[in-house]
C-alpha positions in Angstrom: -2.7 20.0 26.6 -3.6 19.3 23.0 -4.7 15.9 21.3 -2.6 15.9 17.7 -3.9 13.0 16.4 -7.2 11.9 14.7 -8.5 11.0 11.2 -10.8 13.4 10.3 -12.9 11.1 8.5 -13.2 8.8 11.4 -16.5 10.0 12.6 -16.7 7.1 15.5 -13.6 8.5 17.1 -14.1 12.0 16.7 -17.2 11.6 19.1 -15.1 9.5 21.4 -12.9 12.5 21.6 -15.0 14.7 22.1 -16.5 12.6 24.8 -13.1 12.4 26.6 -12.3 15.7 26.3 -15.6 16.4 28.2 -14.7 13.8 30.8 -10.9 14.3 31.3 -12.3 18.9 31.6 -14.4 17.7 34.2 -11.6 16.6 36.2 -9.3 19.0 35.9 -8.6 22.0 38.3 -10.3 25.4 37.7 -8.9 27.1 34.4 -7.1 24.0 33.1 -8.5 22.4 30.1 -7.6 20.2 27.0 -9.1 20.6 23.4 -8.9 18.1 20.3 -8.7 20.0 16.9 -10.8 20.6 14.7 -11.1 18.9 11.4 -10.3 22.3 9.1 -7.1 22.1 11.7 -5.9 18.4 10.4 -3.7 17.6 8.1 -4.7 13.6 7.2 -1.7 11.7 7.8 -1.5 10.5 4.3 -1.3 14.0 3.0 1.6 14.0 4.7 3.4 11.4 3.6 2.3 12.0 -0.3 -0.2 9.4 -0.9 -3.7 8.7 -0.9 -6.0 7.4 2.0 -6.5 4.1 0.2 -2.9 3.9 -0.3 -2.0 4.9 3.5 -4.4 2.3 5.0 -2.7 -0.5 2.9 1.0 0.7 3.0 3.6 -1.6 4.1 4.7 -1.9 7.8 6.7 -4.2 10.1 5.5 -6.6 12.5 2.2 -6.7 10.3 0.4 -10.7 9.8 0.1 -10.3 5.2 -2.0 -13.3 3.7 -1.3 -14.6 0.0 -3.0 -12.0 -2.1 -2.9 -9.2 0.1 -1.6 -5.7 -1.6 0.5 -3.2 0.2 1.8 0.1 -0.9 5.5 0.6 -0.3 7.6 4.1 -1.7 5.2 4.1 -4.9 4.6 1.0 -6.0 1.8 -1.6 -5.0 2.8 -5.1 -4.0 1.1 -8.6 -3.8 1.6 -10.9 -1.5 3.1 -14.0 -2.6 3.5 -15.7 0.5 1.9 -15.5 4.0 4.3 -14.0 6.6 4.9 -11.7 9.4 6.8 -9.0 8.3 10.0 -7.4 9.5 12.7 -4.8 8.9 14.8 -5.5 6.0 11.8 -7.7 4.2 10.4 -4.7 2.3 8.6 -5.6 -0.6 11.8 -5.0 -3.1 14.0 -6.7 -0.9 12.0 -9.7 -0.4 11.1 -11.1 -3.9 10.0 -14.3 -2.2 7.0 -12.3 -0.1 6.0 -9.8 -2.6 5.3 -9.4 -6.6 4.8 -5.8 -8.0 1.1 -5.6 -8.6 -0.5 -3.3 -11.3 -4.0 -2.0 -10.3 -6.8 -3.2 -12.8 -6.9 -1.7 -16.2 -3.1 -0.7 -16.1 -0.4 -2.3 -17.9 3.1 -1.8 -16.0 6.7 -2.3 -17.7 8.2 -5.5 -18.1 10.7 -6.7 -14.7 13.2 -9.4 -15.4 11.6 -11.7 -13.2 14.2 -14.0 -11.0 12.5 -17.1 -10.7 9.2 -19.0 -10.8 7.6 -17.5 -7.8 7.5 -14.2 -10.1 7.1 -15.1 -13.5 4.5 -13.8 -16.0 1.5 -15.6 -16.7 -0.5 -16.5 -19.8 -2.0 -13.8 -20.5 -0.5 -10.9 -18.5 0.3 -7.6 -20.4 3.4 -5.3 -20.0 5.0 -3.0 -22.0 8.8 -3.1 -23.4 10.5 -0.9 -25.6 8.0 1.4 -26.2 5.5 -1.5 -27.2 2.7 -3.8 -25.1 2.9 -6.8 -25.3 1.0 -9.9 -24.1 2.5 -13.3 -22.5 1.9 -16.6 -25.2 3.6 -18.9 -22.3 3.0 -20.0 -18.9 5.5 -19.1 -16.2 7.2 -16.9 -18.9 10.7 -15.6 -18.1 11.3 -14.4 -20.8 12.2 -10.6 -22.3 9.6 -9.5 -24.8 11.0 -10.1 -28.1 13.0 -13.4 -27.7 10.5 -15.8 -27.0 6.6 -16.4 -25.4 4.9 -12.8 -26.2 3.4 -11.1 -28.8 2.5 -7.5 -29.7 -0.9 -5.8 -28.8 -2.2 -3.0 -30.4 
């Protein structure tokens, strides 16, 4: 028998499997054993799935309790909560505009979504880029494109 599972960088539960490994070996007949791997053995689970451990303990999952202001990480973006819920399958971050806003780490300026209502408009002051420029929101609750009315150009 082999355990699969652990994070390698969970130190706490790599002692508490050892320790049950120990325990469950002194139980078992003569010549019968069970072994955990060892860390240079692991693949992390979010090497697996292509993403980093911070974005792997935040990524998006059903049946999870999300708080206003929480961010998730779902197929490559990052997402804010916009409203508390209990999530489910089919309310994915980009098909649930009402739950989730794209979020753009600190110190990054992402490109400029159409939003579709109030619950994800741009505020004063938020920056995107559009048409190969950046610009910077002049209005509250701003709708709309760059260009046409409430942004200006930023160097």
């Amino acid at each position: 028998m082999r355990i699969e599972r652990i994070d390698p960088t969970n130190r706490d539960l790599r002692d508490t499997v050892d320790a049950l490994v120990v325990a469950v070996n002194s139980l078992l007949p003569e010549g019968e054993s069970v072994t955990a791997p060892r860390e240079e053995t692991l693949e992390p689970p979010w090497e697996k799935e292509g993403m980093t451990k911070d974005q792997y303990l935040i990524r998006w999952r059903s049946g999870q309790v999300y708080a206003v202001g929480e961010v998730v990480f779902h197929q490559g973006e990052y997402y804010e909560v916009t409203q508390a819920h209990t999530s489910q399958a089919g309310w994915e971050p980009p098909q649930a505009p009402a739950l989730f806003t794209v979020h753009t780490p600190e110190g990054e300026v992402s490109a400029w979504v159409q939003p579709e209502g109030s619950h994800d408009a741009y505020a004063l002051g938020d920056m995107v880029t559009h048409n190969g420029q950046t610009w910077q929101s002049t209005a509250e609750a701003n709708v709309w494109e760059p260009g046409e009315y409430g942004w200006e150009v930023v160097d």
